[in-house]
Backbone bond lengths (Angstrom), bond angles and torsions (degrees), N, CA, C in turn:
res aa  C-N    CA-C-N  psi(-1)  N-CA   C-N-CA  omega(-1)  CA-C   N-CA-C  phi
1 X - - - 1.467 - - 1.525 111.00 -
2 X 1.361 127.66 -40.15 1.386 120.48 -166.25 1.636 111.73 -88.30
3 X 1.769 89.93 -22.30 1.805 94.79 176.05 1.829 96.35 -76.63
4 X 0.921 151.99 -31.26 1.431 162.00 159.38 1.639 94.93 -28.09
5 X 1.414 102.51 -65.44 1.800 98.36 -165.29 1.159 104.32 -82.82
6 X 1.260 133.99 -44.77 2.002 120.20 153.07 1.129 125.49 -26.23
7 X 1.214 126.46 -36.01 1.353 132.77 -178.48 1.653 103.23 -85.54
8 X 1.252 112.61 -82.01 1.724 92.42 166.75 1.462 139.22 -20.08
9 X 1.330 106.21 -61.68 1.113 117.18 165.69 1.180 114.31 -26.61
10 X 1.641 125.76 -83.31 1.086 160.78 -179.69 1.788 107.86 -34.09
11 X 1.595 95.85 -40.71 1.896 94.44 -179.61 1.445 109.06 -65.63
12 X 1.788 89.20 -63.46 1.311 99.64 154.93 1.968 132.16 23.85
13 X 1.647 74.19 -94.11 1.571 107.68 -166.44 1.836 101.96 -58.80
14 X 1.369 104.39 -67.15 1.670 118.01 172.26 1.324 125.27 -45.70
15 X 1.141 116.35 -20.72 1.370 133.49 156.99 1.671 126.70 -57.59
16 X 1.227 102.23 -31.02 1.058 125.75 177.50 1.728 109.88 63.01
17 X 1.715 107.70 49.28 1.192 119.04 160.74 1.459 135.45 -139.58
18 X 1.697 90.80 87.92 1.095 123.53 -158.11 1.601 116.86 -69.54
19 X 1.095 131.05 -36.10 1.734 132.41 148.32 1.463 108.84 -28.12
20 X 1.338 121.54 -54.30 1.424 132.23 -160.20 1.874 95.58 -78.47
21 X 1.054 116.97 -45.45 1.337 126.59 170.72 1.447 113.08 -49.49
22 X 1.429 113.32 -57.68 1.268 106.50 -161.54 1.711 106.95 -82.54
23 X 0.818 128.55 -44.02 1.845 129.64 149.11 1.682 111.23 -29.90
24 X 1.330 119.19 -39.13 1.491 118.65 -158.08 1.692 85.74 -89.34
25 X 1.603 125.08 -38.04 1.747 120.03 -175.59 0.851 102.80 -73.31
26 X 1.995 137.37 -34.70 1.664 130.81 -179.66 1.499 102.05 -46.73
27 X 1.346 117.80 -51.41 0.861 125.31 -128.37 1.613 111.85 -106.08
28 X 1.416 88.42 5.50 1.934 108.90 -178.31 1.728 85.16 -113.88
29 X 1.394 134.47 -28.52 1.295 123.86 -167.95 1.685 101.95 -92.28
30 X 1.698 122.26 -23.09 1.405 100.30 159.63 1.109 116.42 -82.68
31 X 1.254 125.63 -31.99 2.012 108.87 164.08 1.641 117.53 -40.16
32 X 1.359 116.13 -48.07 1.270 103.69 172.22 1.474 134.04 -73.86
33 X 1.293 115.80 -17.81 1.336 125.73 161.44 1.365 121.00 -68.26
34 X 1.759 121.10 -33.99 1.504 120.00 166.04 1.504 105.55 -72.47
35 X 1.431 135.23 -27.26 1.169 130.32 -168.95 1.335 97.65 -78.68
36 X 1.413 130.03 -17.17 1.683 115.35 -175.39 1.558 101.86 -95.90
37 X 1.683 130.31 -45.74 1.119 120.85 161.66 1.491 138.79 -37.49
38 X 1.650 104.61 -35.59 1.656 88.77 -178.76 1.306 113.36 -84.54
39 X 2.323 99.68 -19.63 2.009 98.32 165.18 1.474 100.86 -34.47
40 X 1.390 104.27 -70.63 1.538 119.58 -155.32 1.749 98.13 -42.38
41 X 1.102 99.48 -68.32 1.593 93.95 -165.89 1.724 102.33 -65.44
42 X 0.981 160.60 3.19 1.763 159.69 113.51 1.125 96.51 -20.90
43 X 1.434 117.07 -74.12 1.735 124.95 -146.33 1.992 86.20 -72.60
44 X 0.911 128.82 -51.20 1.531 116.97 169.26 1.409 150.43 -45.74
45 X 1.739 93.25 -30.93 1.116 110.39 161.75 1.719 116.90 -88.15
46 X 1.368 116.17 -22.92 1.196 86.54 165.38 1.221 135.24 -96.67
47 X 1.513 122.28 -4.01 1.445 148.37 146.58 1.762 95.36 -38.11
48 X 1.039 128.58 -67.73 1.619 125.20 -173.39 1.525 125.96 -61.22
49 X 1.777 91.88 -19.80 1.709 95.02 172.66 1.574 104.75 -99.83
50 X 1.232 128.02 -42.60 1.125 135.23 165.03 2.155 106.42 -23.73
51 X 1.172 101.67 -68.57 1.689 118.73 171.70 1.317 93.90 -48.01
52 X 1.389 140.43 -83.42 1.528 144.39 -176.58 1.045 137.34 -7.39
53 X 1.797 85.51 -44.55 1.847 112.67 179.64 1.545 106.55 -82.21
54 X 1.658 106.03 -39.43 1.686 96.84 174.13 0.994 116.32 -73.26
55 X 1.686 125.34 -35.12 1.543 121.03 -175.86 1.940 100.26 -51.37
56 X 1.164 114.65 -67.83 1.317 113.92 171.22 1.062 123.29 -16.46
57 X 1.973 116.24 -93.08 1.853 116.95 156.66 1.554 96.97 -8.48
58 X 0.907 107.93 -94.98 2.071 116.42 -152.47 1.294 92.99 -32.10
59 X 1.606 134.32 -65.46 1.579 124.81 -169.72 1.647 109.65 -45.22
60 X 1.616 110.55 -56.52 1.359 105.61 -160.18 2.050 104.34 -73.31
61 X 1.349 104.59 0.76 1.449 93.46 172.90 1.432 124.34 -91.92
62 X 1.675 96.94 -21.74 1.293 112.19 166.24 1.282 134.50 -83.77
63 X 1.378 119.60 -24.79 1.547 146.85 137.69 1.762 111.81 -32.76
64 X 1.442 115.26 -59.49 1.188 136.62 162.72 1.968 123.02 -31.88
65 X 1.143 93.02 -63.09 1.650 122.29 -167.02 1.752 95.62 -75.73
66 X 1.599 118.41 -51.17 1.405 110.72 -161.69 1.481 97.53 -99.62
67 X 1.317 135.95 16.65 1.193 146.92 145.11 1.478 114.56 -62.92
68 X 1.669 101.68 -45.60 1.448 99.01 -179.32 1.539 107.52 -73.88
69 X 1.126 105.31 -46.94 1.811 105.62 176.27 1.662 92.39 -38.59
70 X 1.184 132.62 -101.61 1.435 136.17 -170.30 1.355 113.88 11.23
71 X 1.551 97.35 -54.54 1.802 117.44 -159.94 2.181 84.67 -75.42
72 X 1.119 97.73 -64.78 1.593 88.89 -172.97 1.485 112.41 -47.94
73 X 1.204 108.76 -40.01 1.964 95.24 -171.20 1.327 107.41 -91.90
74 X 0.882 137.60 3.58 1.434 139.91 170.77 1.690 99.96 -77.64
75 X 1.401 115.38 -49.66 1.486 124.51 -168.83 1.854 99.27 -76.70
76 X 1.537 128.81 -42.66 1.269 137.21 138.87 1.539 113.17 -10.78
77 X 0.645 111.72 -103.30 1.494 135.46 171.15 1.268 118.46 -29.92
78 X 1.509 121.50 -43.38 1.344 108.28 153.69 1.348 152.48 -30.86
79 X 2.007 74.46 -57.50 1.330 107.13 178.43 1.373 127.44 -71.88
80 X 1.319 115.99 -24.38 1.576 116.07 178.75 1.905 104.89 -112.21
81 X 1.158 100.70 28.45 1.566 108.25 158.77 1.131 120.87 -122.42
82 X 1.726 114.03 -1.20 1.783 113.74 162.94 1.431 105.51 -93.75
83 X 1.073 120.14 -10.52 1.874 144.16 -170.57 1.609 74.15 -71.76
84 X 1.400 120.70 -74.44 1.570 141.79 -122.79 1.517 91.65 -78.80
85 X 1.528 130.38 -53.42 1.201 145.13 141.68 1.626 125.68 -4.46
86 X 1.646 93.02 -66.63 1.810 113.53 178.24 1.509 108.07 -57.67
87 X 1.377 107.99 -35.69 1.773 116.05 -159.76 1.279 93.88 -68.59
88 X 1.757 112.75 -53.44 1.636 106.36 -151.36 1.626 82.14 -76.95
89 X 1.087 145.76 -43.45 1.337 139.30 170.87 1.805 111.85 -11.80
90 X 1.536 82.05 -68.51 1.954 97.55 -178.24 1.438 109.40 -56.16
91 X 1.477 127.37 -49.39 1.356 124.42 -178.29 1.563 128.08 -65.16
92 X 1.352 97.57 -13.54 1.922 106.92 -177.64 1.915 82.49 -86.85
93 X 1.189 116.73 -44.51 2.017 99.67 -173.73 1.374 94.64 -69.31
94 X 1.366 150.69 -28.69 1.133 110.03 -169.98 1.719 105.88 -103.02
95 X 1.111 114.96 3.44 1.820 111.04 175.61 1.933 110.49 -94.84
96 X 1.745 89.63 -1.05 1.240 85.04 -173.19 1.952 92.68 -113.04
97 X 1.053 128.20 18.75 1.611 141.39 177.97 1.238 103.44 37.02
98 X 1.389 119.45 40.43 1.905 130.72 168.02 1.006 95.20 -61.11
99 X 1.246 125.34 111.79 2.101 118.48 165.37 1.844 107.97 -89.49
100 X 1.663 93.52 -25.38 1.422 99.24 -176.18 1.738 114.85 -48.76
101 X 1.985 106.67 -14.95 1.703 87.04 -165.39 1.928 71.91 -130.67
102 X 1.198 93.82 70.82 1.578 109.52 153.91 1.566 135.84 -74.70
103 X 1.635 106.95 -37.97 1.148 108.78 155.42 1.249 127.62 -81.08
104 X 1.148 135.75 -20.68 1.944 156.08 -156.11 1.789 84.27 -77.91
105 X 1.444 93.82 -53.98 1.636 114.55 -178.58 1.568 126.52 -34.77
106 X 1.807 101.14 -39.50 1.064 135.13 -132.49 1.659 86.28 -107.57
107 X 1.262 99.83 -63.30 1.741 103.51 168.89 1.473 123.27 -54.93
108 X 1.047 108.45 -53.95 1.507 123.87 144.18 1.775 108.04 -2.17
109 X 1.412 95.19 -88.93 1.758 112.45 -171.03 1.385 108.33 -67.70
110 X 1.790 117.41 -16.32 1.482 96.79 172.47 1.393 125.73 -84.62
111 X 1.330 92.33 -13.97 2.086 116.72 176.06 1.873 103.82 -58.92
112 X 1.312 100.93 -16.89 1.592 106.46 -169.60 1.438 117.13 -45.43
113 X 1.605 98.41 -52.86 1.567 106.41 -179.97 1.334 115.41 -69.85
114 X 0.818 127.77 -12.61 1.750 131.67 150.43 1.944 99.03 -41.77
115 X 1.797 97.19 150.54 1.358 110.33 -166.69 1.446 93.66 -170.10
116 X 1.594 111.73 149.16 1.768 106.29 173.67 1.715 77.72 -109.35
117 X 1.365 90.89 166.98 1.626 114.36 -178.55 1.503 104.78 -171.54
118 X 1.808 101.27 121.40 0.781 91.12 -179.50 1.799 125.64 -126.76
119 X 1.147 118.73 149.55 1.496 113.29 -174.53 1.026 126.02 -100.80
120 X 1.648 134.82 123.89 1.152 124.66 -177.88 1.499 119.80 -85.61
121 X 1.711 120.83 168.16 1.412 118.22 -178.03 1.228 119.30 -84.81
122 X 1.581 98.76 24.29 1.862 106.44 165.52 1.501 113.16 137.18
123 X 1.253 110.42 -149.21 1.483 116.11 -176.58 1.455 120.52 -121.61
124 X 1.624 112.63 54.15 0.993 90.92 -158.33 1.923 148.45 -62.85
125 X 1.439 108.48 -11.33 0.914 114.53 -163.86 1.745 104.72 -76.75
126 X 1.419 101.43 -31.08 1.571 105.17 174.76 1.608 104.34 -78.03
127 X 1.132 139.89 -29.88 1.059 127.32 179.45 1.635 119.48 -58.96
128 X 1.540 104.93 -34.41 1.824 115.67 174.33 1.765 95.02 -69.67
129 X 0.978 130.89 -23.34 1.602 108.72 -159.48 1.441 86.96 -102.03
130 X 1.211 139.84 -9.26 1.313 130.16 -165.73 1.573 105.38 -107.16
131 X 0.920 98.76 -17.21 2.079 134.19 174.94 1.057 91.45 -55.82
132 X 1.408 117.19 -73.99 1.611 137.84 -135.41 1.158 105.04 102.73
133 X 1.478 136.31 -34.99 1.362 142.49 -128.08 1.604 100.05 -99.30
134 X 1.269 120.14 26.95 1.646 119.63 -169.48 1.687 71.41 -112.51
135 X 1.215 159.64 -41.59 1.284 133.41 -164.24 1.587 111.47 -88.24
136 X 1.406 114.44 13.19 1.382 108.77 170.71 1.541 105.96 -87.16
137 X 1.145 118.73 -25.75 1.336 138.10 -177.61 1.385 129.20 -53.70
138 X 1.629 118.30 65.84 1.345 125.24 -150.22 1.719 118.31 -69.57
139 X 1.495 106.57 -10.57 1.237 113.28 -172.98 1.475 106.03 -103.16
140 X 1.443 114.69 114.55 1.458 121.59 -167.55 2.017 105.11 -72.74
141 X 1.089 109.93 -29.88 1.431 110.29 -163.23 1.817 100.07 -83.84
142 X 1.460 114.96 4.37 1.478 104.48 -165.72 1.789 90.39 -101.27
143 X 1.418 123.29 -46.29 1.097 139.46 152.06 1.271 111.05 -25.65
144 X 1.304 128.51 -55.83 1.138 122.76 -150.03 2.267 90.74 -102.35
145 X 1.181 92.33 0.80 1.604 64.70 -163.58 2.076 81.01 -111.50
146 X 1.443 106.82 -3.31 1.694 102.77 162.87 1.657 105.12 -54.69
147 X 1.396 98.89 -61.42 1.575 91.93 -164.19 1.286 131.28 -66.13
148 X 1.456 108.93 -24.69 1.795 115.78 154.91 1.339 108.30 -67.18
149 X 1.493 147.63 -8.93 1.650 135.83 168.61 1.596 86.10 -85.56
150 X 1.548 143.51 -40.67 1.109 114.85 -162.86 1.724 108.70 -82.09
151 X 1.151 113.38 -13.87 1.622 134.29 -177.74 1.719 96.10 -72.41
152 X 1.311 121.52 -38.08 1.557 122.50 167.53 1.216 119.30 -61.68
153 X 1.368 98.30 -36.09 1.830 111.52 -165.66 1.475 113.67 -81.99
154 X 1.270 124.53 -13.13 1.742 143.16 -171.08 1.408 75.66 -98.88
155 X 1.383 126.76 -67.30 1.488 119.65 -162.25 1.781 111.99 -43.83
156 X 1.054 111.83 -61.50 1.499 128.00 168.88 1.445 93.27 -30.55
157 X 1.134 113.97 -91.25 1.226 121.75 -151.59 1.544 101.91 -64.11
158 X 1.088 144.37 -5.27 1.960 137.58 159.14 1.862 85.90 -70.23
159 X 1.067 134.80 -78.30 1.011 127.04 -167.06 1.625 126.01 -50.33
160 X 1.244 117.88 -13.44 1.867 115.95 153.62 1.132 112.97 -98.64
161 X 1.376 133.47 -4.12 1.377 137.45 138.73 1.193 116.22 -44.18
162 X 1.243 138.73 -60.07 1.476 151.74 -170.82 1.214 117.01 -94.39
163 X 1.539 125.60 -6.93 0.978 125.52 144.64 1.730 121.09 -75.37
164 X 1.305 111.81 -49.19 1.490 126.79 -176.36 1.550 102.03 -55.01
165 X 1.637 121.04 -35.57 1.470 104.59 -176.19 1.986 97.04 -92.40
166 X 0.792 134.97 -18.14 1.462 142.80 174.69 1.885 88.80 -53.86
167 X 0.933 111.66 -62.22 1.755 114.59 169.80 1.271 118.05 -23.80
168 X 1.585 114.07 -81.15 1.276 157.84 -168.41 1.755 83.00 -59.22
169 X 0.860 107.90 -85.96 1.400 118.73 -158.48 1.918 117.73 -44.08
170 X 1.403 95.69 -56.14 1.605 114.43 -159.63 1.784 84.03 -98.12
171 X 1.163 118.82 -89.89 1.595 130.33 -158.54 1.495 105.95 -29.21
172 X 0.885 132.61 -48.70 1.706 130.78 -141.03 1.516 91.42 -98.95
173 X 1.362 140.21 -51.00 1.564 140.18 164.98 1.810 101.63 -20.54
174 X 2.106 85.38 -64.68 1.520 99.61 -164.07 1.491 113.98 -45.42
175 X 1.291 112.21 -50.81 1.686 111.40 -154.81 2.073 92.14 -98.09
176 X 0.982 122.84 -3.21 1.332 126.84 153.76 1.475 116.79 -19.19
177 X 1.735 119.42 66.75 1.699 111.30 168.39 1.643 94.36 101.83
178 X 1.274 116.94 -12.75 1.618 120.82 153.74 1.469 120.28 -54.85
179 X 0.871 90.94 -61.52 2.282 104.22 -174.73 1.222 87.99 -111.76
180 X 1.730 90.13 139.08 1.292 113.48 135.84 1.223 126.42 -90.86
181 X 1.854 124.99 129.18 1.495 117.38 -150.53 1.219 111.46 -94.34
182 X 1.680 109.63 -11.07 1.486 147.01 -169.21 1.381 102.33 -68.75
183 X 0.943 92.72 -50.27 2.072 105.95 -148.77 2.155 91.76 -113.90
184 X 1.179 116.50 -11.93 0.997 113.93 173.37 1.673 113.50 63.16
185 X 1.235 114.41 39.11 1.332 134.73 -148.29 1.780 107.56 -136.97
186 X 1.286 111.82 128.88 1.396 118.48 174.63 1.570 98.23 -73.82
187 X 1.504 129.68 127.26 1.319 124.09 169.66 1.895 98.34 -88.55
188 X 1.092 101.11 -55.14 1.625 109.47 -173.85 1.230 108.06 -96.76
189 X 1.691 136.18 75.34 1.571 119.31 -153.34 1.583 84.94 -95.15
190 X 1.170 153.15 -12.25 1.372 147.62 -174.09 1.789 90.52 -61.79
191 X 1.329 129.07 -41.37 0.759 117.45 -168.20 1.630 129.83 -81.02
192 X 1.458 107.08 -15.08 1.223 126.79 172.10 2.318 103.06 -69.70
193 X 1.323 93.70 -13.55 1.774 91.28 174.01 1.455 112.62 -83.60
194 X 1.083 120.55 -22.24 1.307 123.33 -153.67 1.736 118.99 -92.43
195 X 1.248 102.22 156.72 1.771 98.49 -163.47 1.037 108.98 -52.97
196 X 1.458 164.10 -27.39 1.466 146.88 172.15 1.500 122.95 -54.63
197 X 1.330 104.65 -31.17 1.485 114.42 171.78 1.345 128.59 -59.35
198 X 1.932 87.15 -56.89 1.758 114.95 173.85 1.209 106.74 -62.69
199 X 1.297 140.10 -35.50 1.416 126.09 171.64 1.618 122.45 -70.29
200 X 1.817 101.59 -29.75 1.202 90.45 172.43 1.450 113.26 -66.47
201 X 1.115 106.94 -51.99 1.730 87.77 -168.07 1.315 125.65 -80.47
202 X 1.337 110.90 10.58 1.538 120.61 166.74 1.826 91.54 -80.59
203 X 0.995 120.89 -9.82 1.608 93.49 -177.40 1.456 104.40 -120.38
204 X 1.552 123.04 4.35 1.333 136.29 115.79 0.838 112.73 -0.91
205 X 1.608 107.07 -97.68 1.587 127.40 -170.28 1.302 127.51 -57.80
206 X 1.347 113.35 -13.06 1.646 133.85 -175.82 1.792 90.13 -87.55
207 X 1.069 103.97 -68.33 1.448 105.43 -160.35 1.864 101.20 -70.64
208 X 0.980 134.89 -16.41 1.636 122.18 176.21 1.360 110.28 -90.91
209 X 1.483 116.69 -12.14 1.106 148.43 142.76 1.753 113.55 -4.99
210 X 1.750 79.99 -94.62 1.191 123.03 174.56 1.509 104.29 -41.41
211 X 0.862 102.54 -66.25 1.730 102.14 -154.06 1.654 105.44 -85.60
212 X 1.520 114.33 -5.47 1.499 95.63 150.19 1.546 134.53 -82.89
213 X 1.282 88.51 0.19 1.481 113.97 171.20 1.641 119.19 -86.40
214 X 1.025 92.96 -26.00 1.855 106.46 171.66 1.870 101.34 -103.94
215 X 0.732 148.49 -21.33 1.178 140.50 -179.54 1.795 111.02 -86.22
216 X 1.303 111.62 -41.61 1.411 131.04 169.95 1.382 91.43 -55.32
217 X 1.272 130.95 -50.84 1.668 131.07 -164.03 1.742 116.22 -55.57
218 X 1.847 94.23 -51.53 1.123 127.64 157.33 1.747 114.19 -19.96
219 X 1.253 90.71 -58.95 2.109 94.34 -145.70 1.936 86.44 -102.00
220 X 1.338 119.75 -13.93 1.499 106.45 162.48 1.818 116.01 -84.26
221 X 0.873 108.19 -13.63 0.980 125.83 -160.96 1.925 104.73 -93.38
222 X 1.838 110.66 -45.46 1.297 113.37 150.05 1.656 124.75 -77.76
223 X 1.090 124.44 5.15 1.230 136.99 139.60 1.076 126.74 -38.26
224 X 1.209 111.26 -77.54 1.580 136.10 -168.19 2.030 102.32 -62.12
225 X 1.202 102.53 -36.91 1.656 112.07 179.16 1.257 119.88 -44.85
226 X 1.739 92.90 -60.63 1.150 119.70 -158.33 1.865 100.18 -82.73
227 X 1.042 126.70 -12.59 1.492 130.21 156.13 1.383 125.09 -70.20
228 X 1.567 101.73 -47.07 1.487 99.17 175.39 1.782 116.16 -70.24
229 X 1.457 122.05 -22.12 1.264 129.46 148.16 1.114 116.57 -42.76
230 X 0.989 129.21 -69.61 1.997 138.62 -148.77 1.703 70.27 -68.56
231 X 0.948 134.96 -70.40 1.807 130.93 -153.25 1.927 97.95 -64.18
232 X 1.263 125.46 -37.91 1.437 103.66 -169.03 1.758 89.94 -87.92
233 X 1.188 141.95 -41.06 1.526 129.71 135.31 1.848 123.57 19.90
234 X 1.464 81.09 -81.47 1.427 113.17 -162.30 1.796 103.94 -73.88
235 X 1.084 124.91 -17.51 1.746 145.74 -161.30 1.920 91.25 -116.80
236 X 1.043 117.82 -38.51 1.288 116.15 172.04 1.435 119.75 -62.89
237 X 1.432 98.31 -56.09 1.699 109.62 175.97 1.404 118.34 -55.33
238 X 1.404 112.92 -21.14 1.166 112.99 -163.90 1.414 103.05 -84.36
């Protein structure tokens, strides 16, 4: 083809008809200018699908990961709402001075050091910026509503912090020569009535409280993600 227009050209020129020439070079130099534009626009379009496919990957990995969170705080949450259950359980025997369920009591207060805690499948929002892969991410509100689930998830986790030293700290003094852990047996159950106990597990019940209130926050909150996914998903495929 290009030896074709050299050769024209070339008769062209020797001919000594130069009007016809200069129309015939316009007109070979916008062919080559459309031949580099639609490269350009090729090489763009597949640069834009190329991105498409990662924007995608990145959703369904992130879709992936806070799915698993779901599965963990759901199982979380269970768990420190039969805790949450047991406590106010323990506090009606001792406001009601039942000595008869002294041991029930007793099991009760050893369940104390029990705690849900929960772990997430990482970080994700720092992992996209450290990626690079947070600027493939065309939907600003999915971004933005990652880093408020991980802003939940620090929250969570200060609150089994402060529960775990509430443990450490208060519980183990308390029941110190109270239970026997052996025999599963209140040795001193008078003492399992008395206000150090009742406060502990009134702040039990405050704090498992709490964090079913932050964990619930959690899994509406990966809800909402995982919708606005399935739709930029679903807009992708299309």
């Amino acid at each position: 083809m290009i030896n074709f227009f050299r050769k024209t050209r070339k008769q062209l020129f020797s001919e000594n008809r130069f009007t016809k020439y200069l129309f015939y070079a316009i007109g070979e130099i916008i062919l080559v200018v459309i031949g580099i534009l639609i490269a350009l626009q090729i090489n763009n379009w597949n640069n834009r699908r190329v991105e498409k496919e990662e924007e995608k990957k990145s959703y369904r990995n992130i879709k992936r990961q806070i799915e698993d969170d779901r599965k963990e705080l759901t199982d979380v949450k269970a768990f420190n709402n039969y805790f949450s259950d047991t406590y106010k359980h323990a506090n009606e025997i001792i406001r009601a001075k039942d000595y008869t369920k002294s041991d029930s009591l007793a099991l009760i207060a050893m369940g104390l050091s029990q705690y849900s805690d929960f772990n997430s499948s990482g970080n994700i929002y720092e992992t996209l910026v450290n990626s690079g892969n947070l600027e493939l991410l065309k939907n600003d509100e999915i971004t933005s509503l990652i880093q408020q689930l991980e802003t939940t998830y620090i929250f969570a986790n200060k609150l089994e912090t402060v529960h775990w030293e509430i443990i450490i700290n208060e519980l183990s003094p308390t029941l110190k020569g109270v239970i026997n852990f052996d025999a599963f047996k209140a040795v001193k159950p008078e003492k399992l009535f008395e206000v150090e106990m009742q406060n502990f597990i009134v702040e039990s019940i405050y704090l498992t409280s709490a964090k079913d209130s932050v964990y619930s926050r959690a899994i509406r909150e990966i809800d909402t993600i995982v919708s606005l996914i399935d739709t930029e998903l679903g807009t992708a495929n299309d």
